[in-house]
TORKE-639356 format. One line per field, with one value per residue (C-alpha): residue number from 0; residue in one letter; x negated, y negated, z negated. Coordinates in pm, 1 decimal, m for minus. Example, Ala and Ser with C-alpha at 12.3 -4.5 7.8 and 13.67 -1.06 7.14 Angstrom:
kolmi (0:1)
panu (a:s)
px (m1230.0:m1367.0)
py (450.0:106.0)
pz (m780.0:m714.0)
//
This chain:
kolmi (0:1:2:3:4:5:6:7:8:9:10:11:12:13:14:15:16:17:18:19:20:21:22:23:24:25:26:27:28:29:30:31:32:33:34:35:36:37:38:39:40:41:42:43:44:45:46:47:48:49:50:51:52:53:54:55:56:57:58:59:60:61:62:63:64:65:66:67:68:69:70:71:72:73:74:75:76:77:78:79:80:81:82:83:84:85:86:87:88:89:90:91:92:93:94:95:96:97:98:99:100:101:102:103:104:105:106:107:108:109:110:111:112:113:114:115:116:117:118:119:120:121:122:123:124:125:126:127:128:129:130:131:132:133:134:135:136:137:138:139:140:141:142:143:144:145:146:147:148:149:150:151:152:153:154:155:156:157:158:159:160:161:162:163:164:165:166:167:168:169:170:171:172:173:174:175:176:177:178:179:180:181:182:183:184:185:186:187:188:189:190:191:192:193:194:195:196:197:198:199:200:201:202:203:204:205:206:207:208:209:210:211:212:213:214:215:216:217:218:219:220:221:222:223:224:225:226:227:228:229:230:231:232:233:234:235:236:237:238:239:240:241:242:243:244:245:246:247:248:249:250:251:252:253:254:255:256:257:258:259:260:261:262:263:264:265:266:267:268:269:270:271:272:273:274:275:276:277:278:279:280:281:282:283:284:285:286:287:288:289:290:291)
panu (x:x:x:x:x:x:x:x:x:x:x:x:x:x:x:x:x:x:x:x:x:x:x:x:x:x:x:x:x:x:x:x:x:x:x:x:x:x:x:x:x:x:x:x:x:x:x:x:x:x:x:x:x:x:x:x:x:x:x:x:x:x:x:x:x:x:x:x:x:x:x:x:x:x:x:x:x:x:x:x:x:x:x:x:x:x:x:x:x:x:x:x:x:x:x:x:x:x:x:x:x:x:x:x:x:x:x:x:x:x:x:x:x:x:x:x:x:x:x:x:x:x:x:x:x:x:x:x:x:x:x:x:x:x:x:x:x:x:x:x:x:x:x:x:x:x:x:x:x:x:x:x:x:x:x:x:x:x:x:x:x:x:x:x:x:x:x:x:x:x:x:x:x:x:x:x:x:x:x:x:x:x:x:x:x:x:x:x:x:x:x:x:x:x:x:x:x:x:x:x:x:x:x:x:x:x:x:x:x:x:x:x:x:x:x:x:x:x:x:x:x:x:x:x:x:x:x:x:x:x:x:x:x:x:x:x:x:x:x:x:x:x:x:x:x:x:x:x:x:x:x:x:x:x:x:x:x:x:x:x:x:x:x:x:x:x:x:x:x:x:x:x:x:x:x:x:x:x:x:x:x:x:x:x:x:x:x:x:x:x:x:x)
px (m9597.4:m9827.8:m10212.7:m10358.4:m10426.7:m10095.2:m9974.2:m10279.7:m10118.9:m9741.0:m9804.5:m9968.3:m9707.2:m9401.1:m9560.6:m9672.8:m9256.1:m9156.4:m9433.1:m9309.6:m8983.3:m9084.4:m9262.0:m9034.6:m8769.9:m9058.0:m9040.3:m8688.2:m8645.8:m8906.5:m8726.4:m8355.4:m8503.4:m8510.1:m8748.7:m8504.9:m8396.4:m8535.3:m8741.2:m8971.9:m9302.2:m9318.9:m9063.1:m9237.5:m9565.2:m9493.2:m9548.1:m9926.4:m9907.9:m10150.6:m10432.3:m10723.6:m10687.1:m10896.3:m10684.8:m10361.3:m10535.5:m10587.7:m10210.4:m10092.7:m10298.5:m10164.8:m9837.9:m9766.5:m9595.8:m9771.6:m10065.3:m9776.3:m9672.9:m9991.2:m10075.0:m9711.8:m9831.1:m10154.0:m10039.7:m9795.5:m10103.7:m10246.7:m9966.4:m9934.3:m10323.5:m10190.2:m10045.5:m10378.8:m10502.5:m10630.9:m10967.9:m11142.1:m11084.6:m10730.2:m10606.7:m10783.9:m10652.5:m10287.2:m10343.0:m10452.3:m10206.5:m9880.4:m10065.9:m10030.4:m9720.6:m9581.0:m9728.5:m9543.5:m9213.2:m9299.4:m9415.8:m9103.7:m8922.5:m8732.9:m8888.5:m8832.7:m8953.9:m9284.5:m9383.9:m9396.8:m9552.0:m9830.1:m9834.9:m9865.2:m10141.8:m10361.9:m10315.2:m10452.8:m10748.7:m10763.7:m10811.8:m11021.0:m11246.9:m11358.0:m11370.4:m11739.0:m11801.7:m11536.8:m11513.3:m11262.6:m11046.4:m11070.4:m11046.8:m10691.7:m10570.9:m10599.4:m10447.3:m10125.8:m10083.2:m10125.2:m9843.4:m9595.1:m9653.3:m9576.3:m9259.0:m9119.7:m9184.3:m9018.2:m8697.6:m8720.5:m8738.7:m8399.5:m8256.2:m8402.0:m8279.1:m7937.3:m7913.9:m7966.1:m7714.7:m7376.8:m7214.2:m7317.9:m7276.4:m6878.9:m6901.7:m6828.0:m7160.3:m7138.6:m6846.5:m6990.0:m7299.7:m7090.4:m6772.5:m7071.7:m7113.2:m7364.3:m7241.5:m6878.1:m6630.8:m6475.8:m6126.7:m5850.3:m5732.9:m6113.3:m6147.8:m6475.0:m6234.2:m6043.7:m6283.0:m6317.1:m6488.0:m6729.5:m6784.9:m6873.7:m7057.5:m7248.5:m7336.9:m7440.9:m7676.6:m7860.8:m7902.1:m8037.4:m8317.2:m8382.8:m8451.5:m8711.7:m9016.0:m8830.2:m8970.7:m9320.4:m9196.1:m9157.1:m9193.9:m8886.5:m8679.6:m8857.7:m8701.7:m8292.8:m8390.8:m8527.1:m8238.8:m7983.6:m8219.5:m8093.6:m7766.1:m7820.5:m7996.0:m7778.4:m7431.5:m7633.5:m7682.1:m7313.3:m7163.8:m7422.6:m7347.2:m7632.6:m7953.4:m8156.5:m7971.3:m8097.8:m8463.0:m8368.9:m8300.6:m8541.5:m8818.9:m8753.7:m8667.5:m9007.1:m9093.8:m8896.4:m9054.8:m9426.7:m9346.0:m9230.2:m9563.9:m9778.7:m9665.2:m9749.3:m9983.3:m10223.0:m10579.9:m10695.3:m11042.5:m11040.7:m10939.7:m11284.3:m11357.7:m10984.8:m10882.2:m11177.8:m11003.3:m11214.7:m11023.8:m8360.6:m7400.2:m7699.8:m8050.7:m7991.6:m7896.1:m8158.6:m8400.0:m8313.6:m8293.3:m8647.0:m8499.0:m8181.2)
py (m7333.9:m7459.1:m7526.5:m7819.4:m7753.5:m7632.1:m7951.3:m8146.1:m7941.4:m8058.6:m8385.0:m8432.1:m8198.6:m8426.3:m8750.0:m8632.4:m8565.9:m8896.7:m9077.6:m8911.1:m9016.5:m9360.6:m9401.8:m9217.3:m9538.2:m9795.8:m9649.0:m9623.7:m9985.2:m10094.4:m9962.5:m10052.8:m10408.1:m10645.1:m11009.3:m11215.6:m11234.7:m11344.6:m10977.3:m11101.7:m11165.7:m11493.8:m11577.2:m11414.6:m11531.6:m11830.6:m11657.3:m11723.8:m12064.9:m12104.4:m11846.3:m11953.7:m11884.6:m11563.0:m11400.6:m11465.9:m11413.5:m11042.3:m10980.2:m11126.3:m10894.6:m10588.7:m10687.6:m10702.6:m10454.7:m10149.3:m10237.4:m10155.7:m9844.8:m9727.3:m9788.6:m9652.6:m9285.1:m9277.9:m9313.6:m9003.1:m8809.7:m8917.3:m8832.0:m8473.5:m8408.7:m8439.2:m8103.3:m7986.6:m8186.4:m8540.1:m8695.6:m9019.1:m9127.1:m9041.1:m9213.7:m9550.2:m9539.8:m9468.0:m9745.1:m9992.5:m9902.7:m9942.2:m10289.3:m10408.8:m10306.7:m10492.0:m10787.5:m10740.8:m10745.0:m10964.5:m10845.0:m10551.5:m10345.0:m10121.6:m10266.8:m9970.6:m9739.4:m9962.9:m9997.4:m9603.9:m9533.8:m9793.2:m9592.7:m9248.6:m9357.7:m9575.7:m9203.3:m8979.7:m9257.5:m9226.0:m8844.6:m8851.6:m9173.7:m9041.1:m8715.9:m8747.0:m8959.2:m8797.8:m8453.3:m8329.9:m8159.6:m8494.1:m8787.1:m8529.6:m8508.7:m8905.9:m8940.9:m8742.5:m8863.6:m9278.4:m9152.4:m9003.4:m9323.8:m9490.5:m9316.4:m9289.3:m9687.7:m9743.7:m9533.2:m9638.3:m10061.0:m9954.9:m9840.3:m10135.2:m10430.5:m10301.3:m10193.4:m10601.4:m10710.6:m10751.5:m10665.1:m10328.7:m10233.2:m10316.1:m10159.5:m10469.7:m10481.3:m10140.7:m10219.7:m10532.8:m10297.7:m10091.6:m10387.3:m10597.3:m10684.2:m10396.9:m10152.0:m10194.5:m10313.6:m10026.7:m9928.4:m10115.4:m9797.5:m9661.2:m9495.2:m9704.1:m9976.5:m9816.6:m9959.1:m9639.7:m9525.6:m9726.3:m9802.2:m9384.6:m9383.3:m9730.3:m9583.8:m9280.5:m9401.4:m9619.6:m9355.4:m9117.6:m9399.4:m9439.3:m9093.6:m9041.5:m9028.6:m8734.7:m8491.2:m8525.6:m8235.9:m7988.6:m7889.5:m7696.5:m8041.0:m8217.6:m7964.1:m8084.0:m8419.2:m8410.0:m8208.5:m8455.5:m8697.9:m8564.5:m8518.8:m8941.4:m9014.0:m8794.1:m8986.6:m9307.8:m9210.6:m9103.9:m9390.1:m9659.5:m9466.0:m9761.4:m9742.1:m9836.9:m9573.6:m9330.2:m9466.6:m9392.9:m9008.4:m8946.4:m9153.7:m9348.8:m8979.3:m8905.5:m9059.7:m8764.6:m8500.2:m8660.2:m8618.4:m8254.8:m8190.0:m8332.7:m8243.5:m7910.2:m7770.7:m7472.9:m7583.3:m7497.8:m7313.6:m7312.4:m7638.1:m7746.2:m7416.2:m7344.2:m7726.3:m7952.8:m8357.3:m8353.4:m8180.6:m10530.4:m10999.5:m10989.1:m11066.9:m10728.1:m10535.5:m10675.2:m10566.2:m10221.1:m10164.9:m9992.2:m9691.7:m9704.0)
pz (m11158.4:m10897.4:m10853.0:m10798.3:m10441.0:m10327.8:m10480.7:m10281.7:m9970.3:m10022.3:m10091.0:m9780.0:m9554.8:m9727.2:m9696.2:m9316.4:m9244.1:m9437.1:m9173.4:m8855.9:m8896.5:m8995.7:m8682.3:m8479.4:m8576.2:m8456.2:m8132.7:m8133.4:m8250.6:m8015.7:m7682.3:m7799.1:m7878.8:m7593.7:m7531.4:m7696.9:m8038.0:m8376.9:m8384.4:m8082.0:m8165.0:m8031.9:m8312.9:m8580.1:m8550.7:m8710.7:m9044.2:m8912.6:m8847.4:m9135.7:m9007.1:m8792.1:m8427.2:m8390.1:m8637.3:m8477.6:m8118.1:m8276.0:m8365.2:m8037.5:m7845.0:m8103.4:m8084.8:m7687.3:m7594.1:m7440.9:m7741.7:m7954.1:m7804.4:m7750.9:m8163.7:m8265.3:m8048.2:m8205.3:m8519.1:m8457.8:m8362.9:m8728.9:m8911.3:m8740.6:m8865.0:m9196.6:m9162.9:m9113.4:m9442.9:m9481.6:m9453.9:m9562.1:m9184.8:m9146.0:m9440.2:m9367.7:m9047.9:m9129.5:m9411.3:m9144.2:m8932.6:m9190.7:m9293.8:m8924.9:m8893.2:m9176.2:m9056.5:m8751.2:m8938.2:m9189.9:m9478.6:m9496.1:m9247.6:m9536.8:m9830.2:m10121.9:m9784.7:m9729.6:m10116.5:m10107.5:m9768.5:m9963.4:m10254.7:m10078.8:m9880.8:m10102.9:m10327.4:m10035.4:m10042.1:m10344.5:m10345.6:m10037.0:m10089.9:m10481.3:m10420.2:m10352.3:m10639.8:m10925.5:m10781.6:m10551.2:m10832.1:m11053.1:m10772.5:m10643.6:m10995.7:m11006.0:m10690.9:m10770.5:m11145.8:m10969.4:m10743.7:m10996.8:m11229.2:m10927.2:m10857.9:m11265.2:m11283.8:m10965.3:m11115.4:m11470.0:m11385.7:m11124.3:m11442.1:m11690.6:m11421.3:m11445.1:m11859.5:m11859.1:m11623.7:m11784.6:m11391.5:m11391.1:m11756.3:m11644.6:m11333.8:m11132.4:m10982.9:m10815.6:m10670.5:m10487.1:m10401.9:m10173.9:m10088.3:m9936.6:m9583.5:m9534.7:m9689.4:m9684.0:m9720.1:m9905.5:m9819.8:m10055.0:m10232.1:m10275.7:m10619.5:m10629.0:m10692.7:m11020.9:m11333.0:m11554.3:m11196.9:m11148.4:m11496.5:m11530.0:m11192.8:m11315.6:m11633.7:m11495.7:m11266.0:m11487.1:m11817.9:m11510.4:m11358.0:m11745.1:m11830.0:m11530.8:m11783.5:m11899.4:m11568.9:m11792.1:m12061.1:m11834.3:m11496.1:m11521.9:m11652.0:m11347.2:m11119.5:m11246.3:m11232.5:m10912.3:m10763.0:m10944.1:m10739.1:m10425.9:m10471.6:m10551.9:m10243.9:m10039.7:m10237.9:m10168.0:m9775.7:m9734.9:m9906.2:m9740.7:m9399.3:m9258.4:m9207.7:m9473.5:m9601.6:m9380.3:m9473.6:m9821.8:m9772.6:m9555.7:m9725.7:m10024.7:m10214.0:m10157.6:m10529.4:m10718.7:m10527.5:m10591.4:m10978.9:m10909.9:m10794.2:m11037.8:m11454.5:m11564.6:m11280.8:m11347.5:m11301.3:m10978.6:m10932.0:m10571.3:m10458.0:m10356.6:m10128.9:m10044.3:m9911.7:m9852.4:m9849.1:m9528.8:m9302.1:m10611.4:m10900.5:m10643.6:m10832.7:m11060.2:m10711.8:m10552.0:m10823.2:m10792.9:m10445.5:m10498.4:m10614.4:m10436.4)
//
């Protein structure tokens, strides 16, 4: 059982590691992407063909390429503080920043990844930004329980979308999952092919997303379904071998830790004096790619 304020503390130390490595892959993507290709800016700004001309002046100049260096480092240095704690500042900042940066590509870079970088840091606004107004303990305790519904919903409509699809009540779906172009295709005598297998690993998988409300019982319950979480994600990264997949492990898994953290907790006296905040066939797949 944990206080409040080592649960403030974790949240905040995860979320900071999920961020790093985030950024860390902008960079990487940045230098291993050259001045030609559909990813260049001067492609992509089209999306703002419809904003006035200051505004898209303002994302040309943060999207050359040294601006966006320069922003991508900075935000490293914000991220690391959050080992340190957050802060009103900090978490407007990083905010701001992730907005940007989904502008840059889009709208989405990893989308399941981006909805919960969004969700982690409108919550440590959330804690930070009411604190003064709620009190810390209350405006942190609103914070974390916004994040956990978050993360059960997230799980639980995974789970829902596929229940109503006929393809992966018979398995078939699953098997085009990991036989498509991106994650496949899987090798012709692949036990992921054999019916009763993906059938049970199907059926599985969606009576598990289903059950996520579940971790609100007990803290103790929360703790096997969030370890049967990453033995998922982990199955899900080795499988996918690709990328997104590696988002997924690294960040997407974030959702079943933030519900370890929050059911059950002994109130904390000391949170204000020992951490001040200062310091988704295709459409059902598609429709659960949020938890996947």
């Amino acid at each position: 059982m944990i206080t409040l304020s080592e649960a403030v503390r974790l949240f905040e130390c995860i979320g900071a590691i999920s961020l790093l490595i985030q950024t860390i892959e902008f960079l990487s993507l940045s230098a291993q992407t050259g001045r030609e290709g559909v990813w260049t800016w001067s492609v992509q700004r089209k999306d703002l063909a419809h904003a006035n001309p200051v505004t898209q002046k303002i994302f040309d100049v943060l999207f050359e390429d040294g601006v966006l260096r320069g922003h991508l480092w900075l935000r490293l240095l914000l991220i690391s503080s959050l080992f340190l704690g957050s802060s009103s500042g900090t978490s407007v900042l990083i905010f701001t920043s992730t907005v940007i940066l989904l502008v840059r590509w889009r709208g989405a870079f990893n989308g399941g990844s981006d909805f919960m970088t969004l969700v982690f840091l409108t919550s440590l606004m959330i804690g930070n930004l009411a604190a003064p107004f709620l009190g810390t303990e209350t405006a942190w305790t609103v914070a974390l329980w916004y994040v956990c519904v978050q993360s059960l919903t997230s799980y639980l409509l995974s789970g829902a979308s596929k229940l109503l699809a006929g393809r992966w009540r018979d398995g078939q779906a699953l098997t085009y999952f990991l036989d498509g172009g991106i994650h496949g295709p899987l090798r012709a005598g692949s036990i992921y092919r054999n019916p009763r297998v993906a059938i049970g690993c199907s059926w599985a998988f969606m009576v598990w997303e289903c059950t996520a409300p579940l971790v609100l019982i007990s803290q103790q319950l929360a703790s096997i379904w969030c370890a049967i979480a990453v033995a998922f994600h982990t199955c899900d990264r080795l499988l996918c071998r690709r990328a997104d997949a590696d988002v997924t492990v690294t960040k997407g898994d974030q959702r079943m830790r933030w519900m370890l953290l929050v059911p059950h907790r002994r109130r904390s006296r000391s949170l204000v004096t020992a951490r001040a905040p200062a310091a988704t066939t295709r459409a059902a797949t598609t429709a659960s790619r949020r938890a996947d």
